[in-house]
N, C-alpha and C positions, 0 to 999 in steps of 0.2 A: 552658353550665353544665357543671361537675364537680362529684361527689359527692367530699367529702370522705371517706366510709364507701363506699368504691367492693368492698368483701367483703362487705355487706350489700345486698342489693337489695330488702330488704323495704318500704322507703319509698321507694322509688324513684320510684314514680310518682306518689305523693301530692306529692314533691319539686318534680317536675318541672312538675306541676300549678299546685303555690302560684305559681312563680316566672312561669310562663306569666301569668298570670291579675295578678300584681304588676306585672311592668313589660311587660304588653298588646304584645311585640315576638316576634319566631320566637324561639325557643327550639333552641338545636343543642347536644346533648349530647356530653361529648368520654369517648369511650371507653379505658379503659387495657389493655390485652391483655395486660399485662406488669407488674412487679412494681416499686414504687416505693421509693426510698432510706428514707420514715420509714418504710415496712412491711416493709423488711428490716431493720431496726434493731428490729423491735418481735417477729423470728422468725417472721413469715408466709413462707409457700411462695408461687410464684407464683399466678396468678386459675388456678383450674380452668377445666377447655370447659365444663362445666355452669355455672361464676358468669357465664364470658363470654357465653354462649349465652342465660341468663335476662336479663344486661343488657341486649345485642341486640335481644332481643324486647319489653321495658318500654320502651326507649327508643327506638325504632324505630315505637312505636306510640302514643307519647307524648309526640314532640317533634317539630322541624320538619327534622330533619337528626343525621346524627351526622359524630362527629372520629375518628378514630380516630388516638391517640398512640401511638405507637412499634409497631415490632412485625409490621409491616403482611402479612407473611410467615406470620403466626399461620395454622395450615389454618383453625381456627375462623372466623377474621378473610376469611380468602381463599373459605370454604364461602356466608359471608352475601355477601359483596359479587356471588359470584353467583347465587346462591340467591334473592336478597332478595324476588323476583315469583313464587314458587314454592310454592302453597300447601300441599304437604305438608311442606314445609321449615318454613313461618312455624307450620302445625302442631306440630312436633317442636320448634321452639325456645320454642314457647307452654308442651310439655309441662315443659321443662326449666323454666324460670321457677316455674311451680305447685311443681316438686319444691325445687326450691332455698330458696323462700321456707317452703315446709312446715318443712324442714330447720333453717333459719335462727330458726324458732318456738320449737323444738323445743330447739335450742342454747338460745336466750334463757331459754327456764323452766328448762332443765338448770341455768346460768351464775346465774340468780337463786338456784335452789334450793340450790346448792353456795357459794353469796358467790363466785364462782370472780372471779380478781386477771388472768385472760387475758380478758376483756371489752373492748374497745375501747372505752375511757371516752369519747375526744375526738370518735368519733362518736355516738356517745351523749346526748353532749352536745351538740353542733353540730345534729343531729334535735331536741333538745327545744329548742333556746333557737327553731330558726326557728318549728318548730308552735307553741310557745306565741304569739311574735309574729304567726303569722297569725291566730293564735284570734282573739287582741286586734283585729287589725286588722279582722277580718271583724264582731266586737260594735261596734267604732266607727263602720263602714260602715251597718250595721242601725242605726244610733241616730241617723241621719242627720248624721253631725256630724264636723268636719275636725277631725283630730288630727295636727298636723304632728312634735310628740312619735312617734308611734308610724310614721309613712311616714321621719323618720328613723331611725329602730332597724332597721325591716325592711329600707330601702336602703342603710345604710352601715358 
């Protein structure tokens, strides 16, 4: 799995969660250390150590594996791989995640309060279409009853 909102880590986990839990298989998150062609077209700077470091540790604690895409030279990138057994290390990149996500909040209400037009709609969006489909899927599960309607929306 990749996040499409890979500068957002605030649903990272819940992401990672749904998808686990949908298609019942390991789950290996693929890491970007490095800056992608739509997000430089959209005036992003590269991922910070701190966005890399909170991913690291959501995803490292949430999935079955990680990828790591390009970059591999990253110190961030070169500090986990061997770090990764190191528990004042998985400490510090726990701490980073909490700040990042605080941060990320914080942006959000800023971004709502100002209408502000820098918001990343297409993650935004891509978050709400899957949650709403798992809401659905999880009331159709409780209601005992197959909905092949909604297991194709969710998988396709």
């Amino acid at each position: 799995m990749a996040s499409g909102c890979y500068y957002n880590v605030s649903g990272l986990k819940k992401g990672l969660d749904i998808f686990s839990e949908i298609f019942k298989k390991p789950i290996r998150y693929v890491i970007y250390p490095t800056i992608t062609y739509n997000y430089s077209k959209q005036d992003y700077s590269p991922p910070s150590d701190r966005l890399i470091k909170a991913t690291l540790s959501i995803a490292s604690n949430s999935s079955d594996g990680l990828i790591i895409w390009r970059d591999l030279d990253n110190p961030v990138i070169q500090e986990h791989m061997k770090s990764m057994d190191n528990e004042q290390y998985l400490s510090d990149i726990s701490k980073h995640k909490q700040i990042q996500i605080r941060d990320e909040k914080r942006e959000s209400t800023a971004n709502k309060l100002s209408k502000s037009k820098n918001e990343h709609n297409t993650c935004n969006n891509w978050s709400k279409k899957y949650n709403e489909a798992y809401n659905n899927w999880i009331k159709v599960a409780e209601q005992g009853e197959e909905n092949d309607e909604w297991t194709k929306k969710i998988l396709h």
